[in-house]
KEVEX-265800 format. One record per atom (N, C-alpha, C): residue in three letters; z, x, y. Coordinates in pm, whole numbers, plus 50000, padded with zeros to 5 digits. Layout:
BEGIN
+------+-------+-------+-------+
| rest |    c3 |    c1 |    c2 |
+------+-------+-------+-------+
|  ALA |     Z |     X |     Y |
...
+------+-------+-------+-------+
END
This chain:
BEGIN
+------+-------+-------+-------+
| rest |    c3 |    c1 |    c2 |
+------+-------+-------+-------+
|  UNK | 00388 | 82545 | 36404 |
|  UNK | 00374 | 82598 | 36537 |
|  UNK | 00512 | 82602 | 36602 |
|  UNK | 00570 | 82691 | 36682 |
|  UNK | 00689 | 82734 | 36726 |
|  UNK | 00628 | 82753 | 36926 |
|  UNK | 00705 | 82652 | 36960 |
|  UNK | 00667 | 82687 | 37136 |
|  UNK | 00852 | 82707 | 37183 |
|  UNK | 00828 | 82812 | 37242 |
|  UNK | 00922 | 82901 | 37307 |
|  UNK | 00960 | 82847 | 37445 |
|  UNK | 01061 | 82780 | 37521 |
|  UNK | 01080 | 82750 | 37620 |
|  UNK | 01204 | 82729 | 37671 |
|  UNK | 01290 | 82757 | 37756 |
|  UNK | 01423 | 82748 | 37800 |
|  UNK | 01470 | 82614 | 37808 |
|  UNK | 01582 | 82572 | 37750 |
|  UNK | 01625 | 82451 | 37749 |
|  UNK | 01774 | 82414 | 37819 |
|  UNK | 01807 | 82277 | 37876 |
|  UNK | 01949 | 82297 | 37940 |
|  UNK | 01961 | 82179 | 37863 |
|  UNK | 02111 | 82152 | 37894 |
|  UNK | 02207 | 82016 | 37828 |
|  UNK | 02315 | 82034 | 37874 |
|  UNK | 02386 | 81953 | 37845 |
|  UNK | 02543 | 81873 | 37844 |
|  UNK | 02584 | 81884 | 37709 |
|  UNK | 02653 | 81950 | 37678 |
|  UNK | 02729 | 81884 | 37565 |
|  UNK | 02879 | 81871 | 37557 |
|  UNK | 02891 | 81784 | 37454 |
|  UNK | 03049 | 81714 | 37473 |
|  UNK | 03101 | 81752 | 37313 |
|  UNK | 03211 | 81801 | 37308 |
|  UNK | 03287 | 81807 | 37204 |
|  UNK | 03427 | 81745 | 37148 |
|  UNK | 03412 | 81660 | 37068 |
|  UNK | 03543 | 81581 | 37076 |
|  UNK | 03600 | 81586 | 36916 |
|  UNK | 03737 | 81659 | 36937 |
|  UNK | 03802 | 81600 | 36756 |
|  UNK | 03928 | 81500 | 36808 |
|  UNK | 04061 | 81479 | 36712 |
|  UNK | 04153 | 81434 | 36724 |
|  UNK | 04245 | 81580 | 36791 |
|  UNK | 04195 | 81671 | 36804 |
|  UNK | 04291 | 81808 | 36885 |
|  UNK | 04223 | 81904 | 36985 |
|  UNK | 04075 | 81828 | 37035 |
|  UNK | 04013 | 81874 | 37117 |
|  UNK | 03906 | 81815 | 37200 |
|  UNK | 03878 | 81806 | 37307 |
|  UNK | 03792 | 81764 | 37385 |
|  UNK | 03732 | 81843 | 37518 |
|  UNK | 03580 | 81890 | 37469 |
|  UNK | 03554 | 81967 | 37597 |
|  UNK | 03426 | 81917 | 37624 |
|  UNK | 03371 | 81917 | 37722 |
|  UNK | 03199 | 81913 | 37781 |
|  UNK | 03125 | 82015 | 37954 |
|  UNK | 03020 | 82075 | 37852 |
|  UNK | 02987 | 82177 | 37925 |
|  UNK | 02866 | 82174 | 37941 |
|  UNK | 02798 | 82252 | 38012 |
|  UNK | 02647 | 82265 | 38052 |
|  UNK | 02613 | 82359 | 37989 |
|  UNK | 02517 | 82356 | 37873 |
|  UNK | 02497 | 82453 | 37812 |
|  UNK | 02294 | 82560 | 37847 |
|  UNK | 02284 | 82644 | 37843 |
|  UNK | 02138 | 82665 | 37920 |
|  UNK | 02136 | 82749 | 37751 |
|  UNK | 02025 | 82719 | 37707 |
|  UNK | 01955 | 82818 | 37611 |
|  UNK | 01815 | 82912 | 37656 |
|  UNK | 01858 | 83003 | 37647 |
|  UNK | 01732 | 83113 | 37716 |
|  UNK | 01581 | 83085 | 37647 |
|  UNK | 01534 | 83098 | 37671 |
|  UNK | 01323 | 83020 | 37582 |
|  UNK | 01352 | 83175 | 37438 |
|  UNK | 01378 | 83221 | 37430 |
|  UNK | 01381 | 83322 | 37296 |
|  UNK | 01518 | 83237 | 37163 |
|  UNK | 01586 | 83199 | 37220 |
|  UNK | 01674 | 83128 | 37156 |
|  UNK | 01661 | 83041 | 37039 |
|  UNK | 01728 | 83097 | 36942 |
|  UNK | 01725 | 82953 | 36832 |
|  UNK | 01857 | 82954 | 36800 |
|  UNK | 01971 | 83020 | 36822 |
|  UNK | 02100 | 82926 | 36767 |
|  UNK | 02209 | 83023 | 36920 |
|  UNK | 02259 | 82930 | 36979 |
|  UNK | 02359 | 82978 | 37080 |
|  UNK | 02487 | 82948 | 37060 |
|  UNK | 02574 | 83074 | 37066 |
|  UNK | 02682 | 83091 | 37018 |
|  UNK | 02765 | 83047 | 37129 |
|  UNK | 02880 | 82927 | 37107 |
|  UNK | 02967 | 82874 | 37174 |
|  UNK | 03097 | 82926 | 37202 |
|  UNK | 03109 | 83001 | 37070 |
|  UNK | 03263 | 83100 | 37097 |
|  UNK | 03367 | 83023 | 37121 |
|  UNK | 03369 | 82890 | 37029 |
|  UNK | 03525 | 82842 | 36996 |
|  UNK | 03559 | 82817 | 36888 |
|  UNK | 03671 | 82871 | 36878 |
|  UNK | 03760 | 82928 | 36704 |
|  UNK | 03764 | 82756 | 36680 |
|  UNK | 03763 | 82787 | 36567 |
|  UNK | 03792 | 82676 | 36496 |
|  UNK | 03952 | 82590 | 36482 |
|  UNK | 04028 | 82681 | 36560 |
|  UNK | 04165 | 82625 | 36564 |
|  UNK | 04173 | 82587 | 36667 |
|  UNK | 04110 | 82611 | 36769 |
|  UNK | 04058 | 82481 | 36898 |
|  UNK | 04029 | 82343 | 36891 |
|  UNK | 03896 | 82368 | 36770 |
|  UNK | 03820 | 82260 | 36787 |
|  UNK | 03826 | 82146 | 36678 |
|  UNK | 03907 | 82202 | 36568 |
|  UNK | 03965 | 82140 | 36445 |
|  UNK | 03779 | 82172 | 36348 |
|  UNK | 03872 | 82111 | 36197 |
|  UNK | 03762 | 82126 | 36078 |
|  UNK | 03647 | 81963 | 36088 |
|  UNK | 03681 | 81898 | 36196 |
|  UNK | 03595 | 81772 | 36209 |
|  UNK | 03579 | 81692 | 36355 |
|  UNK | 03462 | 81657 | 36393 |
|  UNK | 03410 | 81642 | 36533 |
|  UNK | 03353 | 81581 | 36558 |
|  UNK | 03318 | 81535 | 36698 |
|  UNK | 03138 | 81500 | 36693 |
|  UNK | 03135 | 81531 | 36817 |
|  UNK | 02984 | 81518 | 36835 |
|  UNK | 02887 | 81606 | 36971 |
|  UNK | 02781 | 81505 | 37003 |
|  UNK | 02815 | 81514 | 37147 |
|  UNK | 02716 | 81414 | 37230 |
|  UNK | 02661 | 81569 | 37315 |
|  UNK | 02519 | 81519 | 37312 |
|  UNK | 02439 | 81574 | 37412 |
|  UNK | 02350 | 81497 | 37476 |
|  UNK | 02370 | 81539 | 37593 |
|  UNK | 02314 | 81453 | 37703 |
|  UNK | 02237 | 81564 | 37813 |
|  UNK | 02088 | 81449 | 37867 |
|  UNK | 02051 | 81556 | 37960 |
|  UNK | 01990 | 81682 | 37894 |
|  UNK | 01943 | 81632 | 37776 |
|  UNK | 01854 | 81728 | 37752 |
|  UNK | 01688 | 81748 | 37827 |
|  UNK | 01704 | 81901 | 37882 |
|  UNK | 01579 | 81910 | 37933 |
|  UNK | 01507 | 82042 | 37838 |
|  UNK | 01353 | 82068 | 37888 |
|  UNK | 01285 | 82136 | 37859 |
|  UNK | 01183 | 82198 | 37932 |
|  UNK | 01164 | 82294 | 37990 |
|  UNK | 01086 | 82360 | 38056 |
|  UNK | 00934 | 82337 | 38011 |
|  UNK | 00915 | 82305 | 37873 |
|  UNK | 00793 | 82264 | 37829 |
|  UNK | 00718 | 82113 | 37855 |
|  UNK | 00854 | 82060 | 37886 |
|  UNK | 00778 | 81885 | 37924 |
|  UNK | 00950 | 81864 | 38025 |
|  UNK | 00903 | 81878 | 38185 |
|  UNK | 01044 | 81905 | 38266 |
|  UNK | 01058 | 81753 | 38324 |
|  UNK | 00961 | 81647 | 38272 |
|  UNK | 00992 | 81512 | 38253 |
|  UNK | 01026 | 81427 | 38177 |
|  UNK | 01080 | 81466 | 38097 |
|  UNK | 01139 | 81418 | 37973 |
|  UNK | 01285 | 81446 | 37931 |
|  UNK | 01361 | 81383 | 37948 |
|  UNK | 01500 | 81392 | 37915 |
|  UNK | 01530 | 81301 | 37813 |
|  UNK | 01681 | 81358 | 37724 |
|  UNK | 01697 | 81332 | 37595 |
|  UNK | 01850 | 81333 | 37587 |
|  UNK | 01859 | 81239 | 37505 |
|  UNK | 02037 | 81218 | 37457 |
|  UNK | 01995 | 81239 | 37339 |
|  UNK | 02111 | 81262 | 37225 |
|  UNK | 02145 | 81257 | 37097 |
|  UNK | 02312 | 81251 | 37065 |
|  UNK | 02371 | 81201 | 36954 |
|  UNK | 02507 | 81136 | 37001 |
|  UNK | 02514 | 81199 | 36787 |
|  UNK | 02595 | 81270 | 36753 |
|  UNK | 02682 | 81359 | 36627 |
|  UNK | 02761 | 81305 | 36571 |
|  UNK | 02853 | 81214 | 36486 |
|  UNK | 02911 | 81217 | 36439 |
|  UNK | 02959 | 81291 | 36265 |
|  UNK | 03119 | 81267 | 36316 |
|  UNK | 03154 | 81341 | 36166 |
|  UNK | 03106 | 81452 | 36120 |
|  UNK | 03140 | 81592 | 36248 |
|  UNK | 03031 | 81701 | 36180 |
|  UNK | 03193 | 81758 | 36088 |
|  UNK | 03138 | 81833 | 35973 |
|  UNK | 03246 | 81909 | 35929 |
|  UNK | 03231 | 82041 | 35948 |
|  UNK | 03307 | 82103 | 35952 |
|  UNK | 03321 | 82253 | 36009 |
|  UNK | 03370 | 82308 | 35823 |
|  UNK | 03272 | 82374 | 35798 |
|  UNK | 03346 | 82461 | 35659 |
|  UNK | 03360 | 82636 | 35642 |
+------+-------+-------+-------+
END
């Protein structure tokens, strides 16, 4: 089963040559949202905190999740 619903967050991006955190909104049709930063920004290794995850499907429920060591290939 697939339920369709608009989602917001925080997310944080951190390597040894980059650090950003933004509010990100995914539209309810959405399954992968494009961030649009080159990889010579953000380096070949990272991690991602998201915070403040909400959901229009349950708008009482908020969610962290915390990334390490992603590799970029």
């Amino acid at each position: 089963m697939r339920i369709e619903a608009r989602s917001t967050m925080t997310l944080g991006m951190r390597s040894s040559i980059f650090s950003h955190t933004n509010n990100v909104i995914c539209p309810e049709s959405a399954t992968v949202v494009i961030l649009g930063l080159p990889i010579e920004t953000v380096g070949t290794q990272f991690d991602a905190n998201i915070t403040n995850f909400t959901c229009l499907k349950c708008p009482d429920v908020v969610g962290s999740v915390s990334f390490t060591n992603i590799q970029v290939i």
